[in-house]
N, C-alpha and C positions, 0 to 999 in steps of 0.2 A: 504493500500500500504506500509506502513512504516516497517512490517514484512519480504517484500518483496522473495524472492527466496534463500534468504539464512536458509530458516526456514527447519526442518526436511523433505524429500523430499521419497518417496518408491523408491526403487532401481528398476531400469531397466534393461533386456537383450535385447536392440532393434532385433528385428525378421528381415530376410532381406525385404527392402520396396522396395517400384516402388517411386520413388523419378524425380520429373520434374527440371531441370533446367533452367529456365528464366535470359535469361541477361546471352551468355556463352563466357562473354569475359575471361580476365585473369583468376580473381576472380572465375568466376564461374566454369571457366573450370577447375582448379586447384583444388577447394575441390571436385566438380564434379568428376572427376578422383579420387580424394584418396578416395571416397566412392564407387565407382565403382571395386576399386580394391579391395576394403575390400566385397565385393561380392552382393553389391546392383543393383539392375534393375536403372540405373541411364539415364535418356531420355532430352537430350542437345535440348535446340531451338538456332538453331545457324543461322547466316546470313551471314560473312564472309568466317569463316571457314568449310561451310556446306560439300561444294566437296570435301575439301582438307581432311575433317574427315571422311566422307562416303568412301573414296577412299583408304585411308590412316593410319587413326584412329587419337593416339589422344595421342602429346605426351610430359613428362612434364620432365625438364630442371631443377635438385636440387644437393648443397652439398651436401644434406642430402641423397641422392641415387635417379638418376632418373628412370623414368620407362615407357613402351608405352600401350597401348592398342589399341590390333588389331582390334576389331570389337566394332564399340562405336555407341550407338543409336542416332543417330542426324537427326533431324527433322526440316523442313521449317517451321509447323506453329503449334500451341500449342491443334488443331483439331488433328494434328495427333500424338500428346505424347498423347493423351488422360486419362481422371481419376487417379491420383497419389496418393499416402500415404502422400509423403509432397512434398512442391513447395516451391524452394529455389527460392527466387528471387532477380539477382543481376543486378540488371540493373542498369544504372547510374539516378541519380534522377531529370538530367533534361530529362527523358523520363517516369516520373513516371506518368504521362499522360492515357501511356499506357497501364500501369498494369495490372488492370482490364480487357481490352481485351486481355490482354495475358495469363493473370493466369487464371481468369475464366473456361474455356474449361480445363483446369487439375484438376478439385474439383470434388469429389464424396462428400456422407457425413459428414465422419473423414477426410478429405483432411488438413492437418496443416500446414502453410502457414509462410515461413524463409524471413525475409526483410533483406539479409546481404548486410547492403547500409551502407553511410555514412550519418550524417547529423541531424539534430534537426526534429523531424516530422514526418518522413518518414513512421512511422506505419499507418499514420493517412492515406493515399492512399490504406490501405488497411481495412479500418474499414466496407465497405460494404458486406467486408465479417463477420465479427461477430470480436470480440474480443477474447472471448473464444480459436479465431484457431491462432490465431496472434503471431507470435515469433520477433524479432530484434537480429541483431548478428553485429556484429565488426568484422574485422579483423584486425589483426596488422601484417601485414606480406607486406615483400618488394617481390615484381614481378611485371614481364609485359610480352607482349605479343611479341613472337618470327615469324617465318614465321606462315601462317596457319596452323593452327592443329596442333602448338606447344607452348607450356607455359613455359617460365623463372621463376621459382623460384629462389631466391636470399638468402633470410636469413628471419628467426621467420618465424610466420602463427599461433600463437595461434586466437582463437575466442570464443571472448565473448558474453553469450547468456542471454540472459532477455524474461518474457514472457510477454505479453501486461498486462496482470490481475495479474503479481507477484506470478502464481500459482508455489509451488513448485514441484509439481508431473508436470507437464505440460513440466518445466522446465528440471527436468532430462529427460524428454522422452527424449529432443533434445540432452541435454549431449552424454546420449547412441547412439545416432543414428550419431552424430560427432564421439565419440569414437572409433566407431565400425571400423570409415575409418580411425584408426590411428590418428585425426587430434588431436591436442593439444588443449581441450576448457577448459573453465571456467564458472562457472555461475556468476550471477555477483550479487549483494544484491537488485540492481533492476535494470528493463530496461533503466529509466530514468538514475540512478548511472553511466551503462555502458556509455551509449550516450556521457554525458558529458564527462566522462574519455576519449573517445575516441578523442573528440573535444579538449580535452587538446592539442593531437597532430596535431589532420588537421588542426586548425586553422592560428596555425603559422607558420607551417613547407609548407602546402600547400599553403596558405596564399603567404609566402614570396617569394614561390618559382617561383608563375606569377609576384607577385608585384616589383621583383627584373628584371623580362623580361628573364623568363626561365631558371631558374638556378636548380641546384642539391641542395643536404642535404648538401655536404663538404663544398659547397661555405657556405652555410649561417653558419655553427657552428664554422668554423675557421674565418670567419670575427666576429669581435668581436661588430660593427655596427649591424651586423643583429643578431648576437647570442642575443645580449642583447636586441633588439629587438622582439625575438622570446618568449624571457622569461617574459617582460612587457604582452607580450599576454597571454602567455601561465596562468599567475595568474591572469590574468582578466578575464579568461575563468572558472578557479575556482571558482572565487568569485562569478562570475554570477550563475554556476551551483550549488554552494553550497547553494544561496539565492532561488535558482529556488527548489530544494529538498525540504527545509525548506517550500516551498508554499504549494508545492504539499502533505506536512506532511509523507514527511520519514525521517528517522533520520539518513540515509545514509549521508555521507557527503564524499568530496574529501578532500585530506590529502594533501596542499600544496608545503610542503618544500620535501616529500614521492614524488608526482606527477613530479615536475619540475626536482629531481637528476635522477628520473627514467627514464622521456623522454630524458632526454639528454644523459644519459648512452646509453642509446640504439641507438638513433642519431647517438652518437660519431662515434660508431663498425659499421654503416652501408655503410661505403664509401659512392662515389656520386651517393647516389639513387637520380634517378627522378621521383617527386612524379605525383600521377597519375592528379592531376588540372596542373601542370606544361608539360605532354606530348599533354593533351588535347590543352593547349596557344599555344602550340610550332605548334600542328596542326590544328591550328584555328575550336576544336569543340567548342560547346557549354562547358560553367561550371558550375559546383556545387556550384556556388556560392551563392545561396538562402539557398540550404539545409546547408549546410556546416558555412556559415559566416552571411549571413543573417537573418535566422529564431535562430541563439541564440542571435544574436543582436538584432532585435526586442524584444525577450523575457526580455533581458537584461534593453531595457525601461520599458517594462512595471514593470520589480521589481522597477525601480528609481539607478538600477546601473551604475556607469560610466566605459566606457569600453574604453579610447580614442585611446589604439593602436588596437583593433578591429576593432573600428571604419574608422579607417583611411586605412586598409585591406580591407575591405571590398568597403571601395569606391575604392580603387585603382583596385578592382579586377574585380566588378562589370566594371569598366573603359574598363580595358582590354577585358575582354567579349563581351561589345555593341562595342569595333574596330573592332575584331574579326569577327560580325557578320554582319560588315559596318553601322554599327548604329551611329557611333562618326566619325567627318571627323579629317582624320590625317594626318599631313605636309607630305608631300613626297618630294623629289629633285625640281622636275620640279614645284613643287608649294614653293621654298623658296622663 
């Protein structure tokens, strides 16, 4: 592993594919569409926005230039996307449950299988299909979800890709086949490398954004309570993942004082995005809070590392999740 995907890799011209997409909320609908447009057989499992895309198409909302698509393949059930080249799957990860039923019915073969999720683990829901087909991706990109059958784009959308096995021919395939739609990717030096890096950012930024009781990016960078709060995390999430590298014997490592100017660079320019664990509080779904703050924090015990504003994230979020769910009884008026 320690060679990981930064290692010499064969150049690819991805061919156009039949590409499934599972989970076609923002996320999915958004690269969805830019590989669609870049001329791929691209097959939506949508639940929301089914009629408003069948009806309407499918349409995305960017600085960067927006664009529609009039006839878009979307599908009720993953029976009728049938056998794919590759299965992006973007579901949220407290539905990773699912998966399996979902994706399954898209795999021929060569079927090669995209988890662009967030969170410590997430591959592992998909190990029953072999490792060998397994991909993991990040994104860093701010959007959300407009009426049906329309996607906001805001700012970034680079994505990061790792393969489960650190193959590096594995790995450009996916490079080419992101390229091909325009999208801005990166390989990463490995899967695990990317994860963590990513967790630099969700942990505090998403973290804080329920723990503060639904706030945006602006609020927490311009207070200087939470900004410095954000940053106690954000090196506790290095330290953790740089020990957790080291376990697993790569030599990848994250670059502290690199990591922290960088997140917050990018933070600063993004006005008050609302991160996607702060819309879900707002509308009392379920959270990512296992994948996202819990499963690096359990990892974090078992190195012996102390994480205590993680720590304290994580219980406040996991909090807000069990009221959310009516699981924690909470003061109201008529019970002062």
């Amino acid at each position: 592993r320690a060679a990981g995907c930064g290692r010499r890799a064969v150049r690819y011209r991805e061919a156009m594919a039949r590409i499934g997409v599972i989970g076609a909320g923002a996320v999915g609908c958004y690269y969805g569409a830019l590989l669609a447009r870049g001329g791929h057989d691209v097959r939506f499992l949508m639940r929301r926005d089914l009629e408003a895309v069948r009806a309407h198409g499918l349409t995305v909302e960017s600085p960067l230039g927006g664009f529609s698509l009039a006839d878009v393949a979307a599908f009720a059930t993953p029976e009728e996307i049938g056998p794919c080249d590759w299965v992006i799957c973007s579901l949220k990860t407290t539905a990773l449950a699912e998966a399996r039923g979902l994706v399954e019915p898209c795999l021929g073969p060569g079927t090669r299988i995209v988890a662009l999720m967030n969170g410590l683990g997430v591959e592992d829901a998909f190990a029953w299909a072999g490792p060998e087909r397994v991909f993991g991706a990040m994104a860093f990109v701010c959007i959300n979800r407009g009426a049906p059958g329309v996607v906001r784009h805001l700012e970034y959308g680079r994505v990061n890709i790792g393969h489960v096995l650190d193959d590096p021919d594995e790995c450009e395939r996916l490079r080419a086949l992101f390229a091909s739609g325009g999208i801005d990717v990166a390989v990463a030096e490995n899967l695990r490398h990317a994860r963590w890096e990513k967790l630099c950012w969700n942990i505090p930024f998403n973290g804080l954004s329920v723990a503060a009781g639904g706030i945006g990016t602006e609020a927490i960078v311009k207070d200087a309570w939470l900004r410095a709060t954000a940053e106690r995390a954000m090196r506790e999430v290095v330290a953790v993942g740089n020990a957790d590298l080291g376990a697993i014997g790569s030599a990848a490592r994250l670059d502290e004082p690199e990591i922290v100017q960088r997140m917050f660079m990018l933070t600063d320019t993004m006005g008050d995005y609302h991160t996607s664990m702060a819309i879900d509080y707002v509308l009392a779904r379920p959270l990512e809070v296992e994948m996202i703050l819990g499963n690096p924090l359990r990892r974090a015990g078992e190195l012996g590392i102390a994480a205590p504003t993680v720590t304290a994230l994580y219980a406040l979020v996991r909090a807000a999740d069990r009221r959310n769910q009516g699981m924690l009884p909470v003061i109201t008026p008529d019970r002062v």
